[in-house]
LOLOVO-500223 format. One record per residue: residue number from 1; x, y, z of N, C-alpha, C in turn. Coordinates in steps of 0.1 Angstrom, whole numbers, plus 5000, padded with zeros to 4 digits. Layout:
N
[site NUM [X Y Z] [X Y Z] [X Y Z]]
...
This chain:
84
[site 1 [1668 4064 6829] [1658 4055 6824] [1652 4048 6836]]
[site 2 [1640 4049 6831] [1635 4040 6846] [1632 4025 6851]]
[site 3 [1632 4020 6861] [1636 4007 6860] [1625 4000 6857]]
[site 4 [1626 3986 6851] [1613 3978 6848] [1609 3975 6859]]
[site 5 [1594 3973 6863] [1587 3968 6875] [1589 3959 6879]]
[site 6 [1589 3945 6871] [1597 3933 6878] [1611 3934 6885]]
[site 7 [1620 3946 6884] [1631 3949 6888] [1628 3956 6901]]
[site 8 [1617 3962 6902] [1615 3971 6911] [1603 3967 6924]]
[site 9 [1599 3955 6920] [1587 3944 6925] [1598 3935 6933]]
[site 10 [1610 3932 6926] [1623 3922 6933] [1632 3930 6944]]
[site 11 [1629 3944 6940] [1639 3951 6954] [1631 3955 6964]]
[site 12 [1615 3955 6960] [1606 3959 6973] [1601 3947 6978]]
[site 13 [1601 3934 6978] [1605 3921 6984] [1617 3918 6989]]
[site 14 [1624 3920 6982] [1641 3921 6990] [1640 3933 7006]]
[site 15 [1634 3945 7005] [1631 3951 7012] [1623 3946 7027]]
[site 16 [1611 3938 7022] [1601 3936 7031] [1610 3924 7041]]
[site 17 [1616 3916 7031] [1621 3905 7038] [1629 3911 7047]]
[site 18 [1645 3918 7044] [1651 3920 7056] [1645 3931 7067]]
[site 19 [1635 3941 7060] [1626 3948 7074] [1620 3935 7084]]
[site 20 [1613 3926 7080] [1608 3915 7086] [1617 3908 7093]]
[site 21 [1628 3904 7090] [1636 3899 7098] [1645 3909 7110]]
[site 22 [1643 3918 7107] [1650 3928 7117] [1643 3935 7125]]
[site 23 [1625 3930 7119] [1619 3939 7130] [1617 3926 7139]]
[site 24 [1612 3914 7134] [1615 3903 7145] [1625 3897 7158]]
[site 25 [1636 3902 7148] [1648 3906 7161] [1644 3918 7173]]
[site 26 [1638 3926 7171] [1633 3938 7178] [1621 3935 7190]]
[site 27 [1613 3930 7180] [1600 3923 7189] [1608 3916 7197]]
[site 28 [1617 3902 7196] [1620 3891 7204] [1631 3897 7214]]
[site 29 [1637 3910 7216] [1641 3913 7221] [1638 3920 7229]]
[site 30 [1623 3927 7225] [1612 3936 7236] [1604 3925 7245]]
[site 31 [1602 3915 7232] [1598 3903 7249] [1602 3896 7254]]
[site 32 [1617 3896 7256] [1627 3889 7259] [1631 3902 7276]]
[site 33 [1627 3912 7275] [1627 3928 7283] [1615 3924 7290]]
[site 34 [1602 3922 7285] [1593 3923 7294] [1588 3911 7299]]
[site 35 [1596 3898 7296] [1596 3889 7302] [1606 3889 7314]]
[site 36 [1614 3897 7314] [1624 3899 7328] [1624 3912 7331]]
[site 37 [1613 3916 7340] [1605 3922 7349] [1612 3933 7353]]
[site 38 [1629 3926 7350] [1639 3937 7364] [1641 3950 7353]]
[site 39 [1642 3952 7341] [1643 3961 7333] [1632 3963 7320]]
[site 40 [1622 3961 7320] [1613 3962 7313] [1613 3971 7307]]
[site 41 [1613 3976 7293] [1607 3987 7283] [1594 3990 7290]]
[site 42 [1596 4006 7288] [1583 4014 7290] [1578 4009 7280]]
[site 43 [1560 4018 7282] [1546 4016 7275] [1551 4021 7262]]
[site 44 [1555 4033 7266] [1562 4043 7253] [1572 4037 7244]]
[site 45 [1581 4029 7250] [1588 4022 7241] [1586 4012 7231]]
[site 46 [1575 4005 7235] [1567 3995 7233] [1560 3997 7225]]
[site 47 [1553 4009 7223] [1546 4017 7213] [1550 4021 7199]]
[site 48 [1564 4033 7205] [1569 4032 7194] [1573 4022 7185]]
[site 49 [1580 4015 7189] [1578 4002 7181] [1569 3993 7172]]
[site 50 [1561 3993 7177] [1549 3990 7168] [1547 3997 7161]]
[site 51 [1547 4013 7164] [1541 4022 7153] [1554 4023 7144]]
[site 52 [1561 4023 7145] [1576 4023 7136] [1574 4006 7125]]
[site 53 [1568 4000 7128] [1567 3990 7123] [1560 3988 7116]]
[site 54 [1547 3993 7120] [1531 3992 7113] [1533 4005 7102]]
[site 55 [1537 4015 7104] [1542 4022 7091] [1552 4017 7084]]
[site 56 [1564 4009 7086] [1570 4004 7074] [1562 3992 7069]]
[site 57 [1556 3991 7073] [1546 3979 7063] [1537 3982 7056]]
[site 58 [1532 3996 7063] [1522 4002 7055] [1533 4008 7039]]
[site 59 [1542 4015 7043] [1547 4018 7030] [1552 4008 7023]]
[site 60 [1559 3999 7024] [1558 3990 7016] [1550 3983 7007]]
[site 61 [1537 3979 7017] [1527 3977 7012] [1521 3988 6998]]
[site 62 [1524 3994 7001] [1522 4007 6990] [1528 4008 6979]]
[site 63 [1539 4008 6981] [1553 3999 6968] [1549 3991 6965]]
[site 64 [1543 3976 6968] [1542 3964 6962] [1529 3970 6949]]
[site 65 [1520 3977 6961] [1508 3976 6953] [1511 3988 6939]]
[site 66 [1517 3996 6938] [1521 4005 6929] [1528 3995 6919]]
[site 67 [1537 3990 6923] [1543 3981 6915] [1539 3971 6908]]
[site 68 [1528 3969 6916] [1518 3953 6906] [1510 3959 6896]]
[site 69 [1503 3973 6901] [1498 3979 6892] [1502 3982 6881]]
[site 70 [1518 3986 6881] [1520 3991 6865] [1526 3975 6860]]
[site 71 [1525 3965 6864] [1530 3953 6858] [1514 3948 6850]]
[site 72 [1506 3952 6859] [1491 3947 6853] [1484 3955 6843]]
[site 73 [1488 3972 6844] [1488 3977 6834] [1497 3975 6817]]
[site 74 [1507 3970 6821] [1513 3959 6808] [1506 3955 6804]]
[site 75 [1495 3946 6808] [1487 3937 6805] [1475 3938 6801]]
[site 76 [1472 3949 6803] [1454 3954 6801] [1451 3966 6799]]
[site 77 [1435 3970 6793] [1438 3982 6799] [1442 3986 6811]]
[site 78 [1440 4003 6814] [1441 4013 6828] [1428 4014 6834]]
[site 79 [1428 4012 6848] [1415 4011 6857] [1422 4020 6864]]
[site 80 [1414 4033 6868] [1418 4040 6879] [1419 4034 6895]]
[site 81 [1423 4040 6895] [1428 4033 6913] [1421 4038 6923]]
[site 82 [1414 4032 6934] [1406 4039 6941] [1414 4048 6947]]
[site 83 [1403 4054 6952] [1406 4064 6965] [1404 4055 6984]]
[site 84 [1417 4059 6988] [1412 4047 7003] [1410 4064 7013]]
């Protein structure tokens, strides 16, 4: 059975929250590195990071919005969904 959206809208918030907090530990630790000069993260390391980041936000982002949509489709009619 599949789960109701409000149920599935509360685990992909639950989600964002501790990615957010764990990726902020990450960041404060990469500039906690490149504030002390003696061992600094590469460019590359630095990078990945971000890009590891900026994709889990993007997918998330993508869950929330999936997930609002079939809550708002409850509500109304169906509007197709763009194309990005």
């Amino acid at each position: 059975m599949a789960m109701p959206a409000f149920l599935r809208l509360r685990q992909e918030a639950d989600l964002m929250e501790r990615f957010t907090q764990t990726y902020r530990l990450k960041f404060a630790n990469v500039i906690d590195r490149l504030n002390a000069a003696a061992d600094a993260p590469t460019d590359l390391q630095c990078v990945r990071l971000c890009v590891e980041a900026v994709n889990m936000m993007l997918d998330s982002q993508t869950q929330v919005a999936r997930t609002l949509r079939e809550i708002a489709d409850a509500d109304g009619p169906r509007v197709p969904a763009r194309a990005a």
